[in-house]
VOGU-3710 file (C-alpha; in Angstrom, 3 decimals, decimal comma):
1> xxxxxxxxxx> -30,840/17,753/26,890  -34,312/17,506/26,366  -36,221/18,673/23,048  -38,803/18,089/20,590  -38,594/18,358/16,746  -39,851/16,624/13,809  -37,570/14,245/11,977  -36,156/13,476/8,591  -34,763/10,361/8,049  -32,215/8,744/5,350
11> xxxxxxxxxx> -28,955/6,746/4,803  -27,817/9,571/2,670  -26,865/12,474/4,149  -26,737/14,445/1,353  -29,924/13,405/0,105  -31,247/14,766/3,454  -29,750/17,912/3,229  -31,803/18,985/0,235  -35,074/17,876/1,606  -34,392/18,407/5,696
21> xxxxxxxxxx> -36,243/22,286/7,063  -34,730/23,771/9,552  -34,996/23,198/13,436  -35,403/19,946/12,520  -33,803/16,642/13,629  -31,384/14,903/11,064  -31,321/11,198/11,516  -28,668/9,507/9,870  -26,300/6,641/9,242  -22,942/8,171/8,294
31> xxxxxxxxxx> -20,239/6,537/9,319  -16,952/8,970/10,052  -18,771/11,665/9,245  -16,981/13,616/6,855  -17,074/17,953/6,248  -18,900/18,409/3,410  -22,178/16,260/4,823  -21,903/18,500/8,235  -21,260/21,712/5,937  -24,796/20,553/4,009
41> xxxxxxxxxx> -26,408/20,090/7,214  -24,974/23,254/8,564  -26,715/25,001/5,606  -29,631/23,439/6,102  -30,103/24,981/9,830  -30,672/21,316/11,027  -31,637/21,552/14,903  -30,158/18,449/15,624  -28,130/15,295/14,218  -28,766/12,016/15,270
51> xxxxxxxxxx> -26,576/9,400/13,563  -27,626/5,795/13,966  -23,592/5,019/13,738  -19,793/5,987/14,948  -19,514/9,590/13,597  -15,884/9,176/14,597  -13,342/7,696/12,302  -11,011/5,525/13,829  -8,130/5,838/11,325  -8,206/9,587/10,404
61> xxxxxxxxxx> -9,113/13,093/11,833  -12,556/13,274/9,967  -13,742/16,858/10,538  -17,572/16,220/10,445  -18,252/15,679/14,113  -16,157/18,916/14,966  -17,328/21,162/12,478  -21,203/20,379/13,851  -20,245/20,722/17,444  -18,382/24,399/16,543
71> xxxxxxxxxx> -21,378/25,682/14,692  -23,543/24,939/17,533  -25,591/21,643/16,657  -24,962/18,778/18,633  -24,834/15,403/17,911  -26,406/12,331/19,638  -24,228/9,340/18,146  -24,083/5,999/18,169  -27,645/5,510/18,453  -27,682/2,033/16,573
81> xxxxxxxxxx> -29,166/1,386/13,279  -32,529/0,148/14,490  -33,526/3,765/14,786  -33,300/3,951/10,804  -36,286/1,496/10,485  -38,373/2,988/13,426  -38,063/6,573/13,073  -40,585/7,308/9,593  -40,398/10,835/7,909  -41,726/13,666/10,009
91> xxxxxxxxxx> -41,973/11,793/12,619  -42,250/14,237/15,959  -39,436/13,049/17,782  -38,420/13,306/21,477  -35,107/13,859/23,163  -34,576/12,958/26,647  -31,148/12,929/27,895  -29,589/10,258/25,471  -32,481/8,606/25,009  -34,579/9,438/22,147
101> xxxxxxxxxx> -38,493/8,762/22,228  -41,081/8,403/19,732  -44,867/8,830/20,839  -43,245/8,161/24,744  -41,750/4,910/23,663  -37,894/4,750/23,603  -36,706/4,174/20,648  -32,882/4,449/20,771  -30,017/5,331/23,238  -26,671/7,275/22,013
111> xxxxxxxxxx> -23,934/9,302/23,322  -23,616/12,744/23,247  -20,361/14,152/21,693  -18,777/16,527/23,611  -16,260/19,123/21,817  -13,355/18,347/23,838  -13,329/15,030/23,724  -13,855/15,191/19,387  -10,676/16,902/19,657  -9,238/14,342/21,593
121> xxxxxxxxxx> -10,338/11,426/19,687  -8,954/13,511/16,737  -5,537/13,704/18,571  -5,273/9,293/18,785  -6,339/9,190/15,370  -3,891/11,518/13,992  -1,387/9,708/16,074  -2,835/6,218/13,899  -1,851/8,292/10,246  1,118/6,704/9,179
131> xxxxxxxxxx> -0,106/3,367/8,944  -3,335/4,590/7,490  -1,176/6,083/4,984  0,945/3,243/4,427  -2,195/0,967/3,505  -3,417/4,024/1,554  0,174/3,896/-0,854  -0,196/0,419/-1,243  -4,045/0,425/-2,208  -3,612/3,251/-4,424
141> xxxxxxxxxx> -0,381/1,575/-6,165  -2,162/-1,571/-6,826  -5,051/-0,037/-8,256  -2,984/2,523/-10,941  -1,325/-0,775/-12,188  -4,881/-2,564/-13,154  -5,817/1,394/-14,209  -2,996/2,597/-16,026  -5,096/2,015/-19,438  -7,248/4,778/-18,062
151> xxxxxxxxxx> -4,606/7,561/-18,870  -2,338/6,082/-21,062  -4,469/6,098/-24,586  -7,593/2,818/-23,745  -10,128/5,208/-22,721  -12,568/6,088/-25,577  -13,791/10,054/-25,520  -17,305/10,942/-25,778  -18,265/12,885/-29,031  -19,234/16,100/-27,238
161> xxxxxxxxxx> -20,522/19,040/-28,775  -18,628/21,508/-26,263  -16,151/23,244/-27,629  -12,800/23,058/-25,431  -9,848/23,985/-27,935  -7,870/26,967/-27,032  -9,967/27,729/-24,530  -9,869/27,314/-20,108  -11,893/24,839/-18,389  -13,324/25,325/-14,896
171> xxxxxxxxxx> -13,998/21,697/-13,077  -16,489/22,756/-9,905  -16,671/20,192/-7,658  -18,596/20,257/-4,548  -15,400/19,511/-2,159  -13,970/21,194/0,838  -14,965/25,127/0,882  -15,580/25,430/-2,608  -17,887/27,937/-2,524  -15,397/30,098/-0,740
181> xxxxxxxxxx> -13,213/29,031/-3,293  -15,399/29,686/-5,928  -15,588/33,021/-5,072  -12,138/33,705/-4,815  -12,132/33,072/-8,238  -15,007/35,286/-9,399  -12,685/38,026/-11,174  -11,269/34,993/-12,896  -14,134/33,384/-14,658  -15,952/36,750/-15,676
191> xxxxxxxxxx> -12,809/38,264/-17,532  -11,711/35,152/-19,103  -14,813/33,150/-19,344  -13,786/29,601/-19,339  -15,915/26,226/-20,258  -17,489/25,801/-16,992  -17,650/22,161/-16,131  -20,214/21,002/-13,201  -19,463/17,837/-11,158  -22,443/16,428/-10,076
201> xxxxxxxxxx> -23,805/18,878/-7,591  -20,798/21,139/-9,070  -23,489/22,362/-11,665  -25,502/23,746/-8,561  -22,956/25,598/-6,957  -22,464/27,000/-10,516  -25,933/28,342/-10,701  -25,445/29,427/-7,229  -23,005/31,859/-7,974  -24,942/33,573/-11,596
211> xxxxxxxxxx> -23,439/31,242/-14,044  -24,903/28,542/-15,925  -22,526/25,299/-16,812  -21,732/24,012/-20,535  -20,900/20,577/-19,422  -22,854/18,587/-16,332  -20,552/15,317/-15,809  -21,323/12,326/-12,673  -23,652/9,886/-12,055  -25,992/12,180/-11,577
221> xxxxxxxxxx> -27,263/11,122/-8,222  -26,190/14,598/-6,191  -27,790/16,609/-8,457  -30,845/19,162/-8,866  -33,348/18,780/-11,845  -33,164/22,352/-11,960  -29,274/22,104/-12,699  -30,012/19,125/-15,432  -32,186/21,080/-16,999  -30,165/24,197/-17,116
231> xxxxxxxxxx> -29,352/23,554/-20,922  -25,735/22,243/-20,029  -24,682/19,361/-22,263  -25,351/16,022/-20,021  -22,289/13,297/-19,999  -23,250/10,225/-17,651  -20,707/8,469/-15,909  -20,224/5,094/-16,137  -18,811/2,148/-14,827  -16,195/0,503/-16,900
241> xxxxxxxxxx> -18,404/-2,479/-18,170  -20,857/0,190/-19,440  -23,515/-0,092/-16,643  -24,855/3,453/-16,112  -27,821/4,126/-13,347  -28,007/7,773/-13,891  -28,934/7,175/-17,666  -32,447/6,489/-15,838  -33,272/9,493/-14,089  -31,783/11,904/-17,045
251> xxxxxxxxxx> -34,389/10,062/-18,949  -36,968/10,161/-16,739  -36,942/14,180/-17,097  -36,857/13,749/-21,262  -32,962/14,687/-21,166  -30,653/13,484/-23,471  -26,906/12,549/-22,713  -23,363/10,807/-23,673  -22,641/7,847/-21,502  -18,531/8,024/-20,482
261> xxxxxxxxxx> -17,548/4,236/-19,335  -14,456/4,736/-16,645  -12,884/3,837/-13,632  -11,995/6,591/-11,622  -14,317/9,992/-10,137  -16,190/12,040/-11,799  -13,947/14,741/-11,240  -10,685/12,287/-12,624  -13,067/11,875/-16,135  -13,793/15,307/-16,399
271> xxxxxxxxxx> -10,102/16,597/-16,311  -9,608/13,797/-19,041  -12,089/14,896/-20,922  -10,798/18,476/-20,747  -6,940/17,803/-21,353  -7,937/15,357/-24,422  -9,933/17,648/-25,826  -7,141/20,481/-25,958  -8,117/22,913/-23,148  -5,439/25,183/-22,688
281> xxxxxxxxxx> -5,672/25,348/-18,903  -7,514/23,320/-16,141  -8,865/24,767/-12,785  -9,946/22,987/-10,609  -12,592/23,876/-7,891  -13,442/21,772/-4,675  -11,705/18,433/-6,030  -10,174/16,074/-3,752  -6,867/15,386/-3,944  -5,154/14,068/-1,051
291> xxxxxxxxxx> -5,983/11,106/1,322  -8,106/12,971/3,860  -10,379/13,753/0,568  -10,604/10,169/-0,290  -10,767/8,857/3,078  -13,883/11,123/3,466  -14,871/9,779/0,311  -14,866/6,145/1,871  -12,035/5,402/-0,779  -9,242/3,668/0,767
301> xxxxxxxxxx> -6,927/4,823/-2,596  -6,537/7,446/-5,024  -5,191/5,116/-8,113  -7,698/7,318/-10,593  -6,472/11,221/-9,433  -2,843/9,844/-8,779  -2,918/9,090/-12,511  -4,448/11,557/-13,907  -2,682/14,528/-12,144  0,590/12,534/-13,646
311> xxxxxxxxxx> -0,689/13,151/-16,887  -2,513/16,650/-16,869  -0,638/18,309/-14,585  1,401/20,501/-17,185  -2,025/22,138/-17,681  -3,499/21,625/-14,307  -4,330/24,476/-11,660  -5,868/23,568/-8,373  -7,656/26,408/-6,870  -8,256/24,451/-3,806
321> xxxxxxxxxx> -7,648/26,708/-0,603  -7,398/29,898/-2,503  -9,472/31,336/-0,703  -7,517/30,775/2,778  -4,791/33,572/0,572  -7,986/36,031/1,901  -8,780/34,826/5,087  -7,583/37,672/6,939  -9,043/40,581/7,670  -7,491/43,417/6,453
331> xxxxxxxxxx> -5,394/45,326/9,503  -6,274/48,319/10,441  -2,377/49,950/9,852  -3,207/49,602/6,174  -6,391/50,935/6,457  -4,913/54,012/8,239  -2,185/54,505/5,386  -4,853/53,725/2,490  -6,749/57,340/3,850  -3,333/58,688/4,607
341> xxxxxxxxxx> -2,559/58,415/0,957  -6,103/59,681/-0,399  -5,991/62,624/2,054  -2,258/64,034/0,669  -4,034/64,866/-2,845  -7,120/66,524/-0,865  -3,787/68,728/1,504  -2,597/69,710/-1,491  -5,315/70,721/-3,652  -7,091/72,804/-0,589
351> xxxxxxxxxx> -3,319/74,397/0,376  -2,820/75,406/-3,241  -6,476/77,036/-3,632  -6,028/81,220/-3,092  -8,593/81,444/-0,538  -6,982/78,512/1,623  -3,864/80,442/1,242  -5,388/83,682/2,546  -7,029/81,793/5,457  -3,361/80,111/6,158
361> xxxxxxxxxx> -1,733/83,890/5,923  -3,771/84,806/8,486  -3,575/81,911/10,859  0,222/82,539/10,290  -0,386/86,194/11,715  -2,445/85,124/14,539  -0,043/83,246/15,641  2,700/85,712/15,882  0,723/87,775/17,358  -0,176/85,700/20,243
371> xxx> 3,101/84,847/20,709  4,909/88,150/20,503  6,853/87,536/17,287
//
């Protein structure tokens, strides 16, 4: 393959994503690359990736790599992570076979993935799954017995101004196919009108789809000002010892906002928050909550969600994959009795009008006639 595009360079994919044009090349460092990153660059009508590590996972499936390759951008990996130091931002960079060359000089070497072996590398490592899960049960048990504080009364609220008594909360995170989830939901959230709850970059796929969030909860580092500025009350997640680096940038933009120490995700804090605060119901949009989520996540437990799905379950909905319910296109047999049922009224109506029964007489007559009768 041999190309030219300018480049856009960063260790953060989805920092990239918001700042990459398209037909350009993404160069990256994303190790196992997970969904949601290739969904962003997807979006972002990248021209192609070129990841400075493995985008492979050894120990799970990771559907990053695949989903790229099926949408048609390919993917020059393993290029080594020199190439994040010598390619600088819009760089014009050249692709030559595997080679890829900056003002004629060769800058890295990779390997081009190739769909059917993905899929076969896929295959080994979903062979490898027990014992990933095995490690996974133990890391997550250990964790939920240093955590168990977190859901069991030693976690201090915020005082939040949003109201969440007898009402339903909407969590929107920005996990697998939550748009297409989100929209599955639409009917939902304009008849009832829940407290709409943005994780992180949650808050953008809120705005996205016409509706402006009460509540903006994360770290606030995947995140547009436009969203943190959208009037939604601000609650900065912490860690545990009260450290909290995305006090600085809502500052920075003259914000104001509660600071919510925790262990945990934002998503796991935001439920909390929710359930202690009497919501009636929880739904939740895009969050992870198995160990393909986490894995992606680069967490090697789930101590946090385990916990707090334990606790507010009772009031818990997880619209995650709802929108697979509508996948299918509707068949055509049920088209074909949908107008079969809208014509009968229309038969009857024109059979039972006097000149359509005059017309019919005659036909009738006709008939006969022709057929000596």
């Amino acid at each position: 393959m041999n190309m030219k595009a300018i480049a856009r360079v960063d260790k953060r994919t989805k920092d990239l994503a918001k700042r990459i044009h398209p037909h350009e090349i993404a160069v990256i460092c994303h190790a196992d690359l997970d969904k949601v990153a290739a969904d962003s660059l997807i979006a972002a009508k990248v021209k192609l990736v070129v990841n400075a590590v493995s985008s492979l996972s050894d120990d799970y499936p990771n559907l990053g790599p695949i989903t790229l390759l099926e949408a048609g951008i390919p993917v020059l990996d393993a290029v080594g992570q020199d190439i994040m130091e010598k390619v600088v931002e819009e760089d014009e960079l050249e692709i030559r076979d595997n080679l890829v060359l900056h003002k004629g000089q060769v800058i890295g070497a990779g390997v081009w993935l190739d769909l059917r072996q993905v899929k076969e590398h896929m295959e080994k490592s979903r062979s490898r799954m027990d014992r990933v899960l095995s490690r996974f049960i133990h890391n997550t048990l250990d964790y939920a017995r240093n955590e168990v504080d977190f859901v069991c009364g030693g976690l201090k609220m915020p005082d939040v101004s949003t109201i969440f008594k007898g009402k339903h909360t909407l969590i929107v995170v920005r996990g697998h196919n939550y748009k297409q989830d989100l929209m599955a939901i639409k009917s939902y959230i304009d008849e009832v009108h829940p407290v709409l709850i943005g994780v992180d970059g949650g808050a953008d796929a809120l705005l996205e789809f016409g509706y402006t969030p009460h509540m903006i909860i994360g770290d606030m580092d995947s995140i547009t000002d436009k969203a943190l500025c959208s009037g939604a009350e601000l609650v900065v997640h912490a860690y545990p010892d009260g450290r909290a680096p995305g006090m600085e940038r809502i500052e920075s933009l003259g914000l104001q906002a509660k600071i919510f120490p925790a262990p945990g995700t934002s998503e796991d804090i935001a439920m909390m928050l929710a359930y202690e605060k009497d919501t009636e119901l929880i739904v939740a949009v895009g969050a992870h909550s198995n160990m393909l989520d986490f894995l992606e996540k680069g967490r090697k437990g789930m101590a946090s969600t385990f916990l707090v799905r334990l606790k507010v379950g009772g009031v818990l909905v997880d619209a995650k994959g709802v929108s697979q319910l509508y996948k299918n296109r509707v068949k055509m047999k049920y088209v074909g009795q949908i107008l079969l049922a809208g014509l009968v009224p229309l038969v009857v109506v024109i059979a039972t009008a006097p000149p359509t029964r005059e017309l019919f007489k005659l036909f009738i007559l006709n008939v006969r006639f022709f057929l000596g009768i």
